[in-house]
ChimeraX commands (.cxc) that place a marker at each C-alpha (Angstrom):
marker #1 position 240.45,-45.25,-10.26 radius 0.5
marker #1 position 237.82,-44.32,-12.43 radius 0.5
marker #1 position 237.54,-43.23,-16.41 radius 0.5
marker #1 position 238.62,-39.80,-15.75 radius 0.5
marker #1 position 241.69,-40.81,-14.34 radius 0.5
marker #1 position 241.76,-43.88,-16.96 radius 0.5
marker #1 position 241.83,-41.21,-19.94 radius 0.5
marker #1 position 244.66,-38.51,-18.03 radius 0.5
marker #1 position 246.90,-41.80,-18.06 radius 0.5
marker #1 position 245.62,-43.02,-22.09 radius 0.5
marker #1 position 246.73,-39.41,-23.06 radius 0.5
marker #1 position 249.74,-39.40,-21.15 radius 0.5
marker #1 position 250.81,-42.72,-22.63 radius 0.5
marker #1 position 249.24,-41.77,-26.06 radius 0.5
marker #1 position 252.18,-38.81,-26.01 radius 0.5
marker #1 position 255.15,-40.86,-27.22 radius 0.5
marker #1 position 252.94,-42.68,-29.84 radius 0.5
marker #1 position 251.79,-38.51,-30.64 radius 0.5
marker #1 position 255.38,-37.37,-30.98 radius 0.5
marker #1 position 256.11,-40.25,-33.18 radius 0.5
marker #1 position 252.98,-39.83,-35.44 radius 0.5
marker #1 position 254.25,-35.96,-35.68 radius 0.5
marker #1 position 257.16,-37.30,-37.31 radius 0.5
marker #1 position 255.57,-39.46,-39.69 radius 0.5
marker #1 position 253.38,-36.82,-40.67 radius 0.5
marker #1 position 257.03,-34.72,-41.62 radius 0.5
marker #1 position 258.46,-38.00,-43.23 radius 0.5
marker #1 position 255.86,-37.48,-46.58 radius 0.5
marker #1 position 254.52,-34.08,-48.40 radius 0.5
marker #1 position 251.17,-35.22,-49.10 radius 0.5
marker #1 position 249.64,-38.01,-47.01 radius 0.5
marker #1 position 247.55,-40.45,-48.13 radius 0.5
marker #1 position 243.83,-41.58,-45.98 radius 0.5
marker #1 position 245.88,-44.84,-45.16 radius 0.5
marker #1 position 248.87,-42.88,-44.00 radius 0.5
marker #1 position 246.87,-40.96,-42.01 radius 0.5
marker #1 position 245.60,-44.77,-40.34 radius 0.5
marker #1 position 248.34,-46.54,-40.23 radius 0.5
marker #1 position 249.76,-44.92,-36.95 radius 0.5
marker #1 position 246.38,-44.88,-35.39 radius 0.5
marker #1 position 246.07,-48.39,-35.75 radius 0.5
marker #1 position 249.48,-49.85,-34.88 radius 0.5
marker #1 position 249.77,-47.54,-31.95 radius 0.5
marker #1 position 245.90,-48.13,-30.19 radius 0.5
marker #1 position 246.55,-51.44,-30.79 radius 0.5
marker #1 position 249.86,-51.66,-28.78 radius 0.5
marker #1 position 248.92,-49.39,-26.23 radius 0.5
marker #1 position 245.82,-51.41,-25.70 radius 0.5
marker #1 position 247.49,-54.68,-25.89 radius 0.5
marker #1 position 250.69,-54.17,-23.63 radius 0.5
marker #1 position 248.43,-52.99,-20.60 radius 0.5
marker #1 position 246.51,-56.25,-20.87 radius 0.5
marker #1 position 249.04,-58.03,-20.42 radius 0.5
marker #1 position 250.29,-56.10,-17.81 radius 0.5
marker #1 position 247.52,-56.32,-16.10 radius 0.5
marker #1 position 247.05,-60.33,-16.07 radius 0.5
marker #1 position 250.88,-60.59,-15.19 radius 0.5
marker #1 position 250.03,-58.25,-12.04 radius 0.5
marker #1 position 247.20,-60.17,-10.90 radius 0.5
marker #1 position 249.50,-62.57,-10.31 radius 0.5
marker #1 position 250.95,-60.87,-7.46 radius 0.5
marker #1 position 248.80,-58.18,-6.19 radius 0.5
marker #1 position 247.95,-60.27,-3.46 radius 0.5
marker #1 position 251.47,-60.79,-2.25 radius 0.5
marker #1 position 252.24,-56.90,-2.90 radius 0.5
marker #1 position 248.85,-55.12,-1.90 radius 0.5
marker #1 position 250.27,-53.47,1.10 radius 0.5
marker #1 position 252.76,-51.67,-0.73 radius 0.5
marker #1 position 251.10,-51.45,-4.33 radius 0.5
marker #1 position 250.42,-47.34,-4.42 radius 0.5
marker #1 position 254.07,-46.75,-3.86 radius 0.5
marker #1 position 254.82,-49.52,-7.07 radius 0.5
marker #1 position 252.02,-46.97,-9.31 radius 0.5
marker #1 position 253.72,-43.80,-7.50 radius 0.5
marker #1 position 257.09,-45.57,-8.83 radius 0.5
marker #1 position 256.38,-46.99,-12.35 radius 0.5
marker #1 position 254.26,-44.05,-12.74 radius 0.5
marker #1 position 257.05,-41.34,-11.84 radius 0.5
marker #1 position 259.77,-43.44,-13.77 radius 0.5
marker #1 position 258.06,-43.35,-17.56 radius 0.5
marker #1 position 256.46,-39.74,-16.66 radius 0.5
marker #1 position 260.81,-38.64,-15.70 radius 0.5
marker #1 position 261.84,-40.68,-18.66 radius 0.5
marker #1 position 259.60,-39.26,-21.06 radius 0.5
marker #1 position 260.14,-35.34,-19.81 radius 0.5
marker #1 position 263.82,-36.20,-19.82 radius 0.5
marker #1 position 263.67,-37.61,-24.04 radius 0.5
marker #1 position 261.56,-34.11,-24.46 radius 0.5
marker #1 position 265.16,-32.51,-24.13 radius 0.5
marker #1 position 266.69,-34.81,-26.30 radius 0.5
marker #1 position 268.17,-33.27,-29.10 radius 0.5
marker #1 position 268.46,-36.68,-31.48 radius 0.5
marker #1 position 266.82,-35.58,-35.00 radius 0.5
marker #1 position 264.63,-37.79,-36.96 radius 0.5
marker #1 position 265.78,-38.55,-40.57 radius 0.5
marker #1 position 262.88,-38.10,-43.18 radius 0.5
marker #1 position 261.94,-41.28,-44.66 radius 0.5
marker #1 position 259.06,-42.07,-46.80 radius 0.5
marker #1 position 260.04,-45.66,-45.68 radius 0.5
marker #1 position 258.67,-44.51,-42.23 radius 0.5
marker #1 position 255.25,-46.20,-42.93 radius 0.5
marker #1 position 256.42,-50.10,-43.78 radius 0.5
marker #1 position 254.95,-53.05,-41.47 radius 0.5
marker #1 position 258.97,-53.80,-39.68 radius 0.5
marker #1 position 258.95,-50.02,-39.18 radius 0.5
marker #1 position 255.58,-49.38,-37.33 radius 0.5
marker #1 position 255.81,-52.40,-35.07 radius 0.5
marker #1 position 259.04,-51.38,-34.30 radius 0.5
marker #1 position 257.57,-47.71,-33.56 radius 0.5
marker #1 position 254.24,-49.33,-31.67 radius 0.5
marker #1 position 256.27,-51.77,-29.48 radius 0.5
marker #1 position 259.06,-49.10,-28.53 radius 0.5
marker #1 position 255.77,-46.38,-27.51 radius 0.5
marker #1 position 254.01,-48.59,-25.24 radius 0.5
marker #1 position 256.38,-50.47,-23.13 radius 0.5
marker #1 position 255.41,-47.90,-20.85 radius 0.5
marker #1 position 251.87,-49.02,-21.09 radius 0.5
marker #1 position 252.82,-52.11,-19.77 radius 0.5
marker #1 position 253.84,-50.77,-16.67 radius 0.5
marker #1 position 250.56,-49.15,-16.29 radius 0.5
marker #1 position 248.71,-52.37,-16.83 radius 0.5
marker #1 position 250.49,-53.89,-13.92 radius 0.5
marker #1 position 249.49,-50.60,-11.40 radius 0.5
marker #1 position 245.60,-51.47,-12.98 radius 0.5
marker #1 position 245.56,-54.83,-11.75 radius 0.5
marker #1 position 246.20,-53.23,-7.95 radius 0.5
marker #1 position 242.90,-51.34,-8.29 radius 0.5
marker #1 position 240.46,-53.45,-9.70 radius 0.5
marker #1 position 239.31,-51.84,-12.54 radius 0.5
marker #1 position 237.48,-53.30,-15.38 radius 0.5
marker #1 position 240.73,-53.53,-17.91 radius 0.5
marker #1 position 238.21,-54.36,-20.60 radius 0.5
marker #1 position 237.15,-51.16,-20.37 radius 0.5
marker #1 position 240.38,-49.03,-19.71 radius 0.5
marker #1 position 242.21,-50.76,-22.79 radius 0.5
marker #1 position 239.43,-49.69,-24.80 radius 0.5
marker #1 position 239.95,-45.98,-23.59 radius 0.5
marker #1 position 243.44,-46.12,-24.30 radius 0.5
marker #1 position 243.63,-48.00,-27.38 radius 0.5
marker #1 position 240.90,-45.29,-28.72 radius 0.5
marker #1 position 242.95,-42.54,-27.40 radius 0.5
marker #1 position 246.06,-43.44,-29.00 radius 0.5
marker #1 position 244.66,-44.15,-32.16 radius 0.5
marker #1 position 242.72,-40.52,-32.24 radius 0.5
marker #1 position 245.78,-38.95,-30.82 radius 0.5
marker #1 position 248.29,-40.68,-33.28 radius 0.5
marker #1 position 245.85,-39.64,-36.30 radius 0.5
marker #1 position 246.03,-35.82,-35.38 radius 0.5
marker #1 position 249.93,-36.32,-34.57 radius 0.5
marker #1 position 250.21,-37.33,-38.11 radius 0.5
marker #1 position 247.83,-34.22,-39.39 radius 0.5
marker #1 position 249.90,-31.74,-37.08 radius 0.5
marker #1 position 253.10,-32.96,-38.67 radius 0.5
marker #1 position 252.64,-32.71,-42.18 radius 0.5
marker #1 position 250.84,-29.21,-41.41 radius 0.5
marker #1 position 253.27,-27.58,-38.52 radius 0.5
marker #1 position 256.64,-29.60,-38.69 radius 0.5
marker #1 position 258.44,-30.56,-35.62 radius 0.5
marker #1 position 258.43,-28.31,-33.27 radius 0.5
marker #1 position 255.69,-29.79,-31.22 radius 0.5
marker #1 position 257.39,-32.73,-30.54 radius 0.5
marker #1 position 259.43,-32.29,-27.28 radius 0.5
marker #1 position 256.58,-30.19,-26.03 radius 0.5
marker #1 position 253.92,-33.05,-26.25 radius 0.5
marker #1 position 256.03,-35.87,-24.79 radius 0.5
marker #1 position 256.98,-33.34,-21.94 radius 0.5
marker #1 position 253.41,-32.98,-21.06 radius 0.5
marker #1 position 252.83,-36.69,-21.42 radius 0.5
marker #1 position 255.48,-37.16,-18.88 radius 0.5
marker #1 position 253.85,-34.58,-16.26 radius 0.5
marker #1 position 250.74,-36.13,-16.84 radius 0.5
marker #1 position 252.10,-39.70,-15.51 radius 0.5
marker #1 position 253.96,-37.79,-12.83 radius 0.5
marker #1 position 251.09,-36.13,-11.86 radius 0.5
marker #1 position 249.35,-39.25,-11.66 radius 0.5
marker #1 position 251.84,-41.00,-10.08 radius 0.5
marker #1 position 252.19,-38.35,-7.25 radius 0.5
marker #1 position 248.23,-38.44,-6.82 radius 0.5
marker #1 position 247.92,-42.17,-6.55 radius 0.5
marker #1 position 250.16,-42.04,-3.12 radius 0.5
marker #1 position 248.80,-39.29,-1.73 radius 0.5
marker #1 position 244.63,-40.43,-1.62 radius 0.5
marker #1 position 246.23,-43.89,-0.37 radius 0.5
marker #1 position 248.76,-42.57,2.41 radius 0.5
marker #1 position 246.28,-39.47,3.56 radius 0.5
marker #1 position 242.79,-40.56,2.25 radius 0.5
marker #1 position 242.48,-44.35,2.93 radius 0.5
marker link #1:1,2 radius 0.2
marker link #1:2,3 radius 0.2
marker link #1:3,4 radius 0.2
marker link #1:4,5 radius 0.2
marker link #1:5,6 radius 0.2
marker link #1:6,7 radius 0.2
marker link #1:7,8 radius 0.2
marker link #1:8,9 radius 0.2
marker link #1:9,10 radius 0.2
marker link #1:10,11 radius 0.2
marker link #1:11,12 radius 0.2
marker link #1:12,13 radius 0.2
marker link #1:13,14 radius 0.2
marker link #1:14,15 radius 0.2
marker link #1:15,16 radius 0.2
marker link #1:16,17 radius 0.2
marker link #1:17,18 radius 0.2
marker link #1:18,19 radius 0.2
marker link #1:19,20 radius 0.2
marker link #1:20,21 radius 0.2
marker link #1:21,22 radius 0.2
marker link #1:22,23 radius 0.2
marker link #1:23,24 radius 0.2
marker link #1:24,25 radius 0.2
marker link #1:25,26 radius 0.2
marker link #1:26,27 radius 0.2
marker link #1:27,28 radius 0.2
marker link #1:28,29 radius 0.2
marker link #1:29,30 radius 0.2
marker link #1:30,31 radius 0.2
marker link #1:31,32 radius 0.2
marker link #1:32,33 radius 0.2
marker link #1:33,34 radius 0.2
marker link #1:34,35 radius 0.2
marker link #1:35,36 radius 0.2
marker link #1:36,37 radius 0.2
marker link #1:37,38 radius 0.2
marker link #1:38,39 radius 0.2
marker link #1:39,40 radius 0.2
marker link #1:40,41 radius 0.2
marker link #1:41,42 radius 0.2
marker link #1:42,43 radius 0.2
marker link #1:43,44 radius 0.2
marker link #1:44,45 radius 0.2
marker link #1:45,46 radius 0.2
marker link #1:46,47 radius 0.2
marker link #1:47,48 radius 0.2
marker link #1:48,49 radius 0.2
marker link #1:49,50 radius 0.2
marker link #1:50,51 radius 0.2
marker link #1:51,52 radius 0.2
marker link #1:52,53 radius 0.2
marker link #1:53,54 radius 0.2
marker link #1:54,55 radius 0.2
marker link #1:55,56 radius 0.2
marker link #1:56,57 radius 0.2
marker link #1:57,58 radius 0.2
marker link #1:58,59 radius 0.2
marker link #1:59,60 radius 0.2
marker link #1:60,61 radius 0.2
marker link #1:61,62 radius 0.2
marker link #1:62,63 radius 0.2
marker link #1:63,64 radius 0.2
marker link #1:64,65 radius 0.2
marker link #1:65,66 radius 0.2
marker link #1:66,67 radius 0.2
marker link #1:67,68 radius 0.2
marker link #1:68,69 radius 0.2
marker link #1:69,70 radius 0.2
marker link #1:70,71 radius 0.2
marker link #1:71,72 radius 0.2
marker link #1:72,73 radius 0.2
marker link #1:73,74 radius 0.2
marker link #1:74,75 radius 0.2
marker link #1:75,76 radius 0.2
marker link #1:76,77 radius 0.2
marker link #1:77,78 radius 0.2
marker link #1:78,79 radius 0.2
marker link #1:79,80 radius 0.2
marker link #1:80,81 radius 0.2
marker link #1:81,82 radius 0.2
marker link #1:82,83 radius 0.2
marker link #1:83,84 radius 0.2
marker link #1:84,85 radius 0.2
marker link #1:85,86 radius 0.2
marker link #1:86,87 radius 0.2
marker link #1:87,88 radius 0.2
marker link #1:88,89 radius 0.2
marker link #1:89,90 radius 0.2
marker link #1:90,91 radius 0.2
marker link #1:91,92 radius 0.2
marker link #1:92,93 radius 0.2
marker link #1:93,94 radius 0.2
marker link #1:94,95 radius 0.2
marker link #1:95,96 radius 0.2
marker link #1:96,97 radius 0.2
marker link #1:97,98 radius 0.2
marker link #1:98,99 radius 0.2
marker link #1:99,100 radius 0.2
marker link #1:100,101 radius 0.2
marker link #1:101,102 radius 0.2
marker link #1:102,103 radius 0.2
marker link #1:103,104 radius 0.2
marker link #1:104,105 radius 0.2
marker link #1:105,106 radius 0.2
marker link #1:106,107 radius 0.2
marker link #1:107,108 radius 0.2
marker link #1:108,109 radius 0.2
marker link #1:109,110 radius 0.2
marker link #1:110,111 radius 0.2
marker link #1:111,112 radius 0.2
marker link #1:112,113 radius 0.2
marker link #1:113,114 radius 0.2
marker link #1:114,115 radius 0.2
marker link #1:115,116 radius 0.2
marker link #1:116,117 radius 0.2
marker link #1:117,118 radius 0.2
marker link #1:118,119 radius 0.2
marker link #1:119,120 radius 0.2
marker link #1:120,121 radius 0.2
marker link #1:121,122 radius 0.2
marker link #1:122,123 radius 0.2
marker link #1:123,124 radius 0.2
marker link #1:124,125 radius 0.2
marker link #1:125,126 radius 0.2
marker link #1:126,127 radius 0.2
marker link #1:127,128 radius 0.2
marker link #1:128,129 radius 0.2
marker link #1:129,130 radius 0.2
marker link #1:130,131 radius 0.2
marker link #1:131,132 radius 0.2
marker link #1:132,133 radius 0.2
marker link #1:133,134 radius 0.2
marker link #1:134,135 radius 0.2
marker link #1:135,136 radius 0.2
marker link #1:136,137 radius 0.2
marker link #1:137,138 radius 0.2
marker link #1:138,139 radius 0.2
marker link #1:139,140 radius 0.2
marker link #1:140,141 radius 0.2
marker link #1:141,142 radius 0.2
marker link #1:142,143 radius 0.2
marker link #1:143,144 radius 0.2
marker link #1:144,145 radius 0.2
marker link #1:145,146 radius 0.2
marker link #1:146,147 radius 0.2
marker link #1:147,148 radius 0.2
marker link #1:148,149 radius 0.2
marker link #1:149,150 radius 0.2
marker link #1:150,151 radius 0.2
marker link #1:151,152 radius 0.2
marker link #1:152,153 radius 0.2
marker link #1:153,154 radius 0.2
marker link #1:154,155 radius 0.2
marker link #1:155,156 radius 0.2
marker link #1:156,157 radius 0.2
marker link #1:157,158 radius 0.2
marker link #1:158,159 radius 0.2
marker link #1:159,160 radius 0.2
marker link #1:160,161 radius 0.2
marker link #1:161,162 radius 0.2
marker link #1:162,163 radius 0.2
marker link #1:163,164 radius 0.2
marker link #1:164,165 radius 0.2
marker link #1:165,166 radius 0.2
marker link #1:166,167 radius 0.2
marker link #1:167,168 radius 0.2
marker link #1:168,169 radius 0.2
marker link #1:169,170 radius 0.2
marker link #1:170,171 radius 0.2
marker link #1:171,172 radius 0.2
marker link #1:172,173 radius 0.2
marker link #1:173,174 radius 0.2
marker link #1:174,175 radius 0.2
marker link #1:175,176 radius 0.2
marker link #1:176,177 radius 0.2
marker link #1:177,178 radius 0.2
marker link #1:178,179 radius 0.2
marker link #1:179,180 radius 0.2
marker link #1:180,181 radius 0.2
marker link #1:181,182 radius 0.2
marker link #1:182,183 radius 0.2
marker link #1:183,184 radius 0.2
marker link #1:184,185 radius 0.2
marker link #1:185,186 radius 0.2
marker link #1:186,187 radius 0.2
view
């Protein structure tokens, strides 16, 4: 896997954190610079923590599982990418909160965005990539992404949300479906 590949899957995951930031952005008229941060930082830091530990949990096992480990990415890959297309069509609404921005909140927010990161860490550990390195691209990621979610939301409103964590989800798909075809046809 290299960093290419490393940053399709940080903006893919970055996408839920983005369609949440878009709805902080609605929650306030005028934002504030540490409004605009906030998101960034609780959501890079989650996304880069949760595939760490990922990561050292599937090192655990990749020895045991190495014969079979593209069709675990193909499968954790294709399960948040389906998961995140299918809550694109949800039709829940967000309520408008200016509350949106408190500490219980945005953990909340960051934890419930990168459980799928998680996942991911544990497919990184199968390809022995320098994590150090691919957190780093995805915490950055997020946190960029999250920043202009919150921009794009106080500026455009909501209607970018479904569309952003449907493309997230193809992306992971994508990725997913790419992973097991180089190791079934080009290994």
């Amino acid at each position: 896997m290299n960093y290419f590949e490393i940053t399709l899957i940080a903006i893919g995951l970055s996408m839920d954190a983005f369609a949440v930031s878009i709805t902080l952005g609605l929650s306030v008229q005028k934002l504030s610079f540490k409004q605009y941060l906030i998101p960034g930082l609780y959501f890079g830091f989650f996304q880069a923590l949760m595939p760490l530990i990922g990561y050292f949990t599937g090192t655990l096992f990749s020895e045991k599982i190495q014969a079979f480990e593209h069709w675990i990415a193909f499968g954790l890959l294709n399960i948040i990418g389906i998961n995140m297309i299918r809550e694109s069509f949800s039709k829940k609404e967000e309520t408008h909160d200016e509350n949106k921005f408190k500490f219980l909140n945005m953990l909340l927010l960051a934890v419930a965005t990168s459980i799928d990161a998680l996942a991911v860490g544990v497919t990184f550990a199968f390809f022995k990539i320098n994590i150090f390195i691919a957190i780093a691209i995805i915490g950055f990621t997020t946190f960029c992404i999250s920043i202009g979610g919150v921009k794009i939301g106080n500026i455009f409103g909501s209607k970018f949300k479904s569309k952003a964590e449907a493309a997230g989800g193809i992306i992971l798909v994508g990725l997913g479906i790419k992973i097991l075809i180089e190791h079934l046809f080009f290994n």
